[in-house]
C-alpha positions in Angstrom: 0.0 0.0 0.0 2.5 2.4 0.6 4.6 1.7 -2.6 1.3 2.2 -4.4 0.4 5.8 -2.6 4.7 6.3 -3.2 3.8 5.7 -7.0 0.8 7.9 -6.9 2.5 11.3 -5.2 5.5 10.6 -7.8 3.4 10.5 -10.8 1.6 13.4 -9.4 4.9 15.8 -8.4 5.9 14.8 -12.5 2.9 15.3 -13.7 2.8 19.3 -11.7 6.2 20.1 -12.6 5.4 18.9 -17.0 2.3 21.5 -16.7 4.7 24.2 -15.0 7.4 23.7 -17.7 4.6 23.5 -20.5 2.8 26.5 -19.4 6.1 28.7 -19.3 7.1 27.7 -22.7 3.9 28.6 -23.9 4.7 31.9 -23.0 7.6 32.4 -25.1 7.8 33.9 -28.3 8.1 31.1 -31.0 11.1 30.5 -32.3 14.2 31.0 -30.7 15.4 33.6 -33.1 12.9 35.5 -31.5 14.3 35.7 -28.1 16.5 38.5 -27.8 19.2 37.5 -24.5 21.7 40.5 -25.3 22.3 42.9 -22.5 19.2 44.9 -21.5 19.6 48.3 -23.5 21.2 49.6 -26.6 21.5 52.8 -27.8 21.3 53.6 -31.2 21.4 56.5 -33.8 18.9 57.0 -36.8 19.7 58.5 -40.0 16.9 59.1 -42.8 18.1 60.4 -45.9 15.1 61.2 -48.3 15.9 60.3 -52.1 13.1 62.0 -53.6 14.6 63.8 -56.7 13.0 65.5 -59.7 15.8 63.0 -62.0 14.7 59.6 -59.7 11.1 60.7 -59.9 10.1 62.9 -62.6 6.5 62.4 -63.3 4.1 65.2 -61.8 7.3 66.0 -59.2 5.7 69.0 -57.0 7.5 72.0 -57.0 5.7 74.5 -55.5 2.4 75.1 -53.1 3.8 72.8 -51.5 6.9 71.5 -53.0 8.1 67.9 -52.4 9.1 67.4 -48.7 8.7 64.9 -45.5 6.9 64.9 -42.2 8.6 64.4 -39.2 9.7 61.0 -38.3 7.9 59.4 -35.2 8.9 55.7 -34.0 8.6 53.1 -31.5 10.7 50.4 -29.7 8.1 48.2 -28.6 7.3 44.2 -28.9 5.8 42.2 -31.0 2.6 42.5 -29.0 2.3 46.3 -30.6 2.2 47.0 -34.3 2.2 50.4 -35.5 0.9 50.0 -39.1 1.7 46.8 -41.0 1.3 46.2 -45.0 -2.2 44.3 -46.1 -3.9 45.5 -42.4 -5.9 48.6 -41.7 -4.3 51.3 -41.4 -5.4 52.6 -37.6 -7.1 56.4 -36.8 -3.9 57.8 -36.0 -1.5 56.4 -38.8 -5.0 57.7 -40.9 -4.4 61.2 -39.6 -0.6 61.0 -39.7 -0.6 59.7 -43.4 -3.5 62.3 -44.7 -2.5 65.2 -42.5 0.8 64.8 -40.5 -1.2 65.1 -37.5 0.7 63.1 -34.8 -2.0 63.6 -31.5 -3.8 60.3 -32.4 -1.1 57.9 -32.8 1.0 59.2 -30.1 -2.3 58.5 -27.9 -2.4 55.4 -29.4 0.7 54.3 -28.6 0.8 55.6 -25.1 -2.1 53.5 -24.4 -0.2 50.4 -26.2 2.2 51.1 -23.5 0.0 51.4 -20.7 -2.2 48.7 -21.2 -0.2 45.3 -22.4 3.4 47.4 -21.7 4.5 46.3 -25.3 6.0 50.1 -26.0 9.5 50.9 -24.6 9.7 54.3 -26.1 9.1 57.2 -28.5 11.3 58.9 -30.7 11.1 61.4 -33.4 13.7 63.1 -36.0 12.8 67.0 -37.5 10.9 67.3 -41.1 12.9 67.7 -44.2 12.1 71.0 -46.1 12.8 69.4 -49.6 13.1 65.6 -51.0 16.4 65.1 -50.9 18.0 65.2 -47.2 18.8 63.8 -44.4 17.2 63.8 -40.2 18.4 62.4 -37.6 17.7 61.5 -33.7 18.3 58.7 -31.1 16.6 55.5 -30.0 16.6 53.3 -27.1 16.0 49.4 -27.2 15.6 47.3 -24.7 16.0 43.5 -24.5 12.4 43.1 -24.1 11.1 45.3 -27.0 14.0 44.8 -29.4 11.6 45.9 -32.4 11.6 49.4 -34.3 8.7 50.9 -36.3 8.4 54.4 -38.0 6.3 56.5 -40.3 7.2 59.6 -42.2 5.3 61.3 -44.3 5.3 61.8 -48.1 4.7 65.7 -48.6 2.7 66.6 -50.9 0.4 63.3 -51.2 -3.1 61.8 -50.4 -2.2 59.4 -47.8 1.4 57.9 -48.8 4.1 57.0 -46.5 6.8 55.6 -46.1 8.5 53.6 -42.8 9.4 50.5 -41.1 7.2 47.7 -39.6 8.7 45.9 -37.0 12.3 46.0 -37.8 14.5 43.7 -35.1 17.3 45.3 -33.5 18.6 42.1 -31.4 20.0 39.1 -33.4 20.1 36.4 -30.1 22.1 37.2 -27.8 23.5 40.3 -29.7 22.8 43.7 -30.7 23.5 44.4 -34.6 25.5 47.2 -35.3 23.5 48.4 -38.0 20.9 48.0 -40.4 20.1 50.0 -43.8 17.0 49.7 -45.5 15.8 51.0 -48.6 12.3 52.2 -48.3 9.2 52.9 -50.6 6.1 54.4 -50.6 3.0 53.1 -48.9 -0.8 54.0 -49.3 -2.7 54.1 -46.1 -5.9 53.1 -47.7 -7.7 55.7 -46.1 -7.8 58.1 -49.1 -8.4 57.6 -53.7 -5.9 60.2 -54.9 -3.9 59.5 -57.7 -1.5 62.1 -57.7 1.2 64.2 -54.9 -1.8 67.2 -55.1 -4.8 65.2 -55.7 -7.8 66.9 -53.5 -9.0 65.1 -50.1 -11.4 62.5 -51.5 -11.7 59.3 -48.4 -11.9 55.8 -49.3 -15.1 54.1 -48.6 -14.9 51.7 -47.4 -11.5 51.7 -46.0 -8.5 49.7 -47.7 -5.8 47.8 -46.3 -2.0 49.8 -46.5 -0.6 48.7 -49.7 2.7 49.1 -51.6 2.5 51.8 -54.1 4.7 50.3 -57.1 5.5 51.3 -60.8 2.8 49.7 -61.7 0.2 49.7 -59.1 -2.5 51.4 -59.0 -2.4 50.3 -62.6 -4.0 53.7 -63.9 -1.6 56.2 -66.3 -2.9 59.0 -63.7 -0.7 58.1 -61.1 2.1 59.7 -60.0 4.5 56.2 -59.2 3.3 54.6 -62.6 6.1 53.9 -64.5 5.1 51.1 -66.6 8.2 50.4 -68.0 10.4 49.9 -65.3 10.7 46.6 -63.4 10.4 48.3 -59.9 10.7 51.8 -58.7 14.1 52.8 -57.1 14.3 53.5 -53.0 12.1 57.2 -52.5 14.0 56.9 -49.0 16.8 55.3 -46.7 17.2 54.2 -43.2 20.5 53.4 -41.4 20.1 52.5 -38.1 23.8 52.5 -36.3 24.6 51.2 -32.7 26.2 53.9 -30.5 29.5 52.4 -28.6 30.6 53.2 -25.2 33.7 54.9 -24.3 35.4 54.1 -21.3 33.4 56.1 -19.1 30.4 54.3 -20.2 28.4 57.0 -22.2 27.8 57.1 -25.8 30.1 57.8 -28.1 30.8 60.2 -30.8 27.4 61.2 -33.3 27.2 59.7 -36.9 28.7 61.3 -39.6 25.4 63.0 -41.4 27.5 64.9 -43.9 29.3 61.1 -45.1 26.3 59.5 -45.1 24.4 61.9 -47.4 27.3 62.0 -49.9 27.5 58.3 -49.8 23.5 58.1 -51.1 23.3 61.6 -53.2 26.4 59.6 -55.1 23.6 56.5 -56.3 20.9 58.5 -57.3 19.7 57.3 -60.5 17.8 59.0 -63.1 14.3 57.4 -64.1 13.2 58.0 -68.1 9.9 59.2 -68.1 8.3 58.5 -71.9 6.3 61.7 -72.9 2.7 61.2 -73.1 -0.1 62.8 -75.5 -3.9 63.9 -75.9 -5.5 61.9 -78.5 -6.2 63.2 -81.8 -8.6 66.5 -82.5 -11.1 66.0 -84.7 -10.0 66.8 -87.9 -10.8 71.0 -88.8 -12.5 72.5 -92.2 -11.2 71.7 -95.7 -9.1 75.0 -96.7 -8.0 75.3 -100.4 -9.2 76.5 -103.5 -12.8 75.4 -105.0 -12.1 72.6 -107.9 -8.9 71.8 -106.5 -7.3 69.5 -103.8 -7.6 71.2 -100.4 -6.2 69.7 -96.9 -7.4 69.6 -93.3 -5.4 68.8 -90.1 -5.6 67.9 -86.5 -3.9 68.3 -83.8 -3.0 66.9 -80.2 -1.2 68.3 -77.1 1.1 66.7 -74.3 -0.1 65.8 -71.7 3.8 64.9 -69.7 6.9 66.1 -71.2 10.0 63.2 -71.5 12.6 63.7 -68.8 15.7 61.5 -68.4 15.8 60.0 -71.6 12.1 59.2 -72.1 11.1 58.4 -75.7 10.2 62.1 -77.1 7.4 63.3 -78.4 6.2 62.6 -81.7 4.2 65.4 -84.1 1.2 67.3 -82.4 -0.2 67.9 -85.7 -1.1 65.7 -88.5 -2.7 66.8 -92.5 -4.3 65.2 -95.4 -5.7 66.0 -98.5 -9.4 66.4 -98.9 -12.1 68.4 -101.0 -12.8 72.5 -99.9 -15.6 72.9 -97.7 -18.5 75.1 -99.1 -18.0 75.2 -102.9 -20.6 76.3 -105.3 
């Protein structure tokens, strides 16, 4: 009897100690790749360098009221229990207002509430607009071993509701920091509004899309300002480069990025995109001009609509005649 009540508390002390150990894994991410076991924080610097030139992106590029620029940048350390916007998902209220207007309130409530609720947000940073499309802003971020991700949005200015940004990006590889990461970037839609074009007028999606990659050739409609049908893939609008800030001796951060390297380095790749021209169709064709018994001609004309840039095929004639009998003869 007491062998078999020895045999029972046994079985029972295993059987505890399997549930304990099964419920604990449960609760860790999947994968180990996922687990980030490097020291606690890291400090890194963030560079983005806009590449949004007239020569890269020719087609309607704004110029004036406003002329091409970007937002500010605001980001997030967080874990993978928070997303900030992610592609093929709804875009939420705030990255809606931050997309359409640049209005940052809504998201930054958002994500303080992210924070306070499931604790899945370590913390905020931002970096200054850029006045033009070409430049550079910088700031700071802190990661932590627990919310080893990075997201950011900046906007594309002028534009419906087009970003661009990084979902989710992972700082830790194990039981290491990286020391950088650089990643080309390309414009988003947020789905929340049906312009075509940098100045197309307010004009909300109903009912709302999912946030979509904006591509040479989607939206597949001639109107749109990224449509370059005959390119294989439109070249990085933006960059990233996300460096990790070493530690003197005394344990503080070391020196700041070179900014001024790091610009030349990307103005030095910026390519030029052809952009074909396009026309009007044909006018319908005007009276027959010439003298009564004899051969007259009429003509007809068209305008264009985009001028070639880069190397685009030109355009071809705007008027066209043929022969054809005077009008009005008696």
């Amino acid at each position: 009897m007491e062998n078999l009540m020895l045999g029972y508390s046994s079985c029972k002390v295993i059987w505890t100690l399997l549930i304990t150990i099964l419920g604990y894994t449960s609760c860790l991410p999947v994968g180990d790749d996922s687990v980030c076991t490097a020291e606690e924080v890291a400090k890194y610097s963030i560079v983005f360098v806009g590449k949004w030139s007239q020569a890269a992106f020719p087609k309607q590029y704004p110029l004036y009221r406003p002329p091409a620029q970007w937002s500010s940048l605001l980001g997030v350390t967080h874990s993978s229990d928070y997303t900030m916007w992610k592609k093929d998902e709804y875009a939420s209220n705030g990255v809606r207002d931050f997309a359409e207007k640049g209005e940052a309130w809504t998201l930054m409530k958002e994500i303080e509430a992210a924070g306070e609720k499931i604790q899945s947000v370590h913390g905020i940073f931002s970096a200054p607009a850029i006045s033009s499309g070409t430049g550079q802003t910088f700031t700071e971020l802190e990661a932590h071993s627990r919310h080893s991700l990075v997201s950011f949005i900046v906007r594309i200015v002028p534009s419906p509701d087009w970003f661009v940004g990084v979902d989710s990006l992972n700082l830790c590889e194990g039981d290491h920091w990286k020391e950088q990461e650089t990643v080309d970037l390309f414009p988003y839609d947020a789905g929340t509004d049906s312009g075509f074009t940098f100045s197309s007028p307010n004009f909300a999606t109903i009912p709302q899309d999912t946030v979509t990659e904006i591509t040479c050739s989607s939206p597949s409609h001639p109107a749109n300002s990224f449509y370059y049908p005959k390119l294989k893939s439109l070249p990085p609008i933006a960059r990233v480069t996300i460096v990790k800030l070493k530690r003197n001796q005394l344990g503080l951060p070391g020196s700041q990025p070179n900014l001024t390297a790091v610009g030349n380095e990307i103005d030095d790749s910026v390519s030029e995109t052809p952009l074909d021209c396009e026309i009007s169709l044909w006018s319908s064709w005007g009276l027959c001009r010439g003298t009564c018994g004899k051969i007259g001609t009429k003509t007809r004309t068209r305008y264009v609509r985009l001028h070639p840039a880069n190397n685009g095929t030109p355009c071809p004639n705007l008027d066209e005649e043929t022969e054809c009998e005077p009008d009005n003869c008696i």
